[in-house]
C-alpha positions in Angstrom: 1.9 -3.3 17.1 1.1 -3.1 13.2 2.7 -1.2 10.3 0.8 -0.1 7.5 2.8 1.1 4.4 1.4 2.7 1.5 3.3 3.2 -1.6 3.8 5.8 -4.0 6.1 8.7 -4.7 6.4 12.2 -3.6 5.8 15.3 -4.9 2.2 17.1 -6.3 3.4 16.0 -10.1 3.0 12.4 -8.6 -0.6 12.6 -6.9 -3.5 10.9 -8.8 -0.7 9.1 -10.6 -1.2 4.9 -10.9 2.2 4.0 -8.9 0.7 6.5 -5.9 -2.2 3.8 -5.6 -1.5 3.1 -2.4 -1.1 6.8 -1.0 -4.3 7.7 -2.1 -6.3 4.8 -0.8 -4.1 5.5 2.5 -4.9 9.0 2.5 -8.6 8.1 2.0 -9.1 5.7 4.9 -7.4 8.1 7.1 -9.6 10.9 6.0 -12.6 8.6 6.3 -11.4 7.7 10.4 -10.8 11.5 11.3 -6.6 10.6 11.4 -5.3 13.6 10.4 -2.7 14.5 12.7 0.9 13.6 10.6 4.6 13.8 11.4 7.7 13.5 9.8 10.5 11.7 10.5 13.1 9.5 8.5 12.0 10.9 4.8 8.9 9.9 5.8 5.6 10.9 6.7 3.3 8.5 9.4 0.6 8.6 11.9 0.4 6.8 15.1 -2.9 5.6 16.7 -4.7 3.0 18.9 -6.5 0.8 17.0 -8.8 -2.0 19.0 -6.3 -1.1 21.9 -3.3 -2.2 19.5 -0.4 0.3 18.5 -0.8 1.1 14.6 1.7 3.1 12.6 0.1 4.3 9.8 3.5 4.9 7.0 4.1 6.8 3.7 7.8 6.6 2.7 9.0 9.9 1.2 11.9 8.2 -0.5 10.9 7.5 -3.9 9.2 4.0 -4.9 12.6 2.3 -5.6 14.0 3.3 -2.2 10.8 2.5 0.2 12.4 0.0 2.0 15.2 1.6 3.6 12.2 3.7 5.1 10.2 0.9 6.0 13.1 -1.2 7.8 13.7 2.3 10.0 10.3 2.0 11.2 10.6 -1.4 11.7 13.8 -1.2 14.1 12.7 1.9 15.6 9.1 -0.1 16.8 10.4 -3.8 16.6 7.7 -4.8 14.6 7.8 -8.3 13.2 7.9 -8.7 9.6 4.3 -10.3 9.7 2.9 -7.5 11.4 3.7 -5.0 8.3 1.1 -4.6 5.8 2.1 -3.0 2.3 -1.0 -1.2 0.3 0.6 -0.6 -3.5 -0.7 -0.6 -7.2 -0.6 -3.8 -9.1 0.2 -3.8 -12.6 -0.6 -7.6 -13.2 -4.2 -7.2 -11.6 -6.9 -5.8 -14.0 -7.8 -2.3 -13.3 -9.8 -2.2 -9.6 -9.2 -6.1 -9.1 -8.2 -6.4 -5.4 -5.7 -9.1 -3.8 -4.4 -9.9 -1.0 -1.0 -11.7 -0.3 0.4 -13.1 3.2 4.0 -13.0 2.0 5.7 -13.8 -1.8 7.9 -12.8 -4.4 8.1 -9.1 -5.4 6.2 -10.1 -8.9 8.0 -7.4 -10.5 6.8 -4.2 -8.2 10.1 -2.2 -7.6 8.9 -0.7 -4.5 8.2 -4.3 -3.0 11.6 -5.6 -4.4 13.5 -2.9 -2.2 11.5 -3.5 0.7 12.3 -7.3 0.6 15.8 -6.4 0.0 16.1 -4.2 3.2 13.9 -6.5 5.2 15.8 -9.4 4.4 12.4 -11.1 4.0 9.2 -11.9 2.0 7.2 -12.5 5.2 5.0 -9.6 5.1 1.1 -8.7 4.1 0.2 -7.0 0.8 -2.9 -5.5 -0.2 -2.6 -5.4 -3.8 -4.8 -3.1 -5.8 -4.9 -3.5 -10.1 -3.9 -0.8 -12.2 -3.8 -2.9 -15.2 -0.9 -3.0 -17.8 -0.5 -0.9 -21.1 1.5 -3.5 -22.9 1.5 -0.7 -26.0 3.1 2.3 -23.6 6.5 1.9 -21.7 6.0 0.6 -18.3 7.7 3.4 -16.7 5.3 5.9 -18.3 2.3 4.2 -17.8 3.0 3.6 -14.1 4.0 7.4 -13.4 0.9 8.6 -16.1 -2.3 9.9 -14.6 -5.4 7.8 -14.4 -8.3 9.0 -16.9 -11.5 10.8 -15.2 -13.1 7.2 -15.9 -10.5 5.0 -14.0 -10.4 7.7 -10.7 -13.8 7.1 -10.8 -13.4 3.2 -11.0 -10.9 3.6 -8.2 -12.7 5.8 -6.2 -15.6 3.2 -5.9 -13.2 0.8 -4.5 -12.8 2.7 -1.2 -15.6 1.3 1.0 -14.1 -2.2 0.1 -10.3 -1.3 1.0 -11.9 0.6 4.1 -13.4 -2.6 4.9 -10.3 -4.6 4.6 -8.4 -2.3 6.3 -10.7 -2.6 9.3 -11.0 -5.8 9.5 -7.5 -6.9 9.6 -6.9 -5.4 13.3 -9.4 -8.1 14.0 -10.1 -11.3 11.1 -7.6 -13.6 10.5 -5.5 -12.4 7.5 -6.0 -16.0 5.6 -9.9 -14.9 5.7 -9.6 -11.8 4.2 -7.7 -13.4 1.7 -10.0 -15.9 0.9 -13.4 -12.9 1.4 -11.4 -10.3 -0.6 -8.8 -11.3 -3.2 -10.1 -11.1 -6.7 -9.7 -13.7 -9.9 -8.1 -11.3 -12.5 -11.1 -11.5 -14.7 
């Protein structure tokens, strides 16, 4: 069984937002398979599907960012799903805008969201699909992650979505060091 954990917060006045990255590329790919069908449960909402005859839990914490991981470490329990089995989509503010990369397990590297799951987890031993936002060293990093992306950048980001859909595909069935290697990005 898998867990796959987008990131982001709640709420309409965060859509389209840089810190919902991982919500809308979520969203997307579950658009894009015909996965629709959502329910609620423990401040979050989820889907649950068979995919290449494995179990997949398909996650969007409802907690805000800073709180994800009490959220993620329910679903976890409830499924007993090994930490290695969870795969985290979220925005990167340390990758340039659209860079892609990829991460078996690691530090937090700032990411609030990531710092609470690792907290509630009790470990770093879990897959990240890291997608650049870039950084606005000249705005507050608060505001810049919460700000809305220009028509330009959407754009940008909306041409990433056969590549995450790819990645996401492949990793119910390629070693995750070889999408790692295929698909992580140099922050050029």
């Amino acid at each position: 069984m898998k867990l796959i954990v987008a990131l982001g917060n709640p709420g309409e006045e965060y859509r389209n937002t840089r810190h919902n990255t991982g919500f809308y590329f979520l969203e997307a790919y579950l658009k894009e398979k015909g996965f629709t069908d959502w329910k609620k449960k423990e401040r979050a909402r989820y889907i649950e599907k068979y995919v290449q005859q494995e179990k997949v839990i398909f996650l969007e914490p409802l907690s805000f960012m800073n709180l994800s991981g009490e959220v993620v470490q329910a679903f976890q329990h409830y499924y007993q799903i090994p930490s290695e089995d969870i795969l985290v989509i979220c925005d990167d503010l340390n990758l340039q805008l659209g860079k892609i990369k990829l991460k078996e397990k690691g530090s937090c590297g700032g990411h609030n969201g990531l710092r609470n799951i690792e907290l509630h987890l009790k470990t770093q031993n879990y897959k990240r699909l890291k997608i650049g936002i870039s950084n606005d060293k000249e705005q507050n990093t608060i505001d810049y992650v919460l700000g809305k992306f220009s028509k330009k950048e959407q754009q940008q980001l909306e041409a990433l979505c056969p590549k995450i859909f790819e990645i996401l595909d492949r990793y119910f069935v390629t070693d995750f060091s070889i999408l790692m290697s295929q698909y992580s990005e140099k922050n050029r």
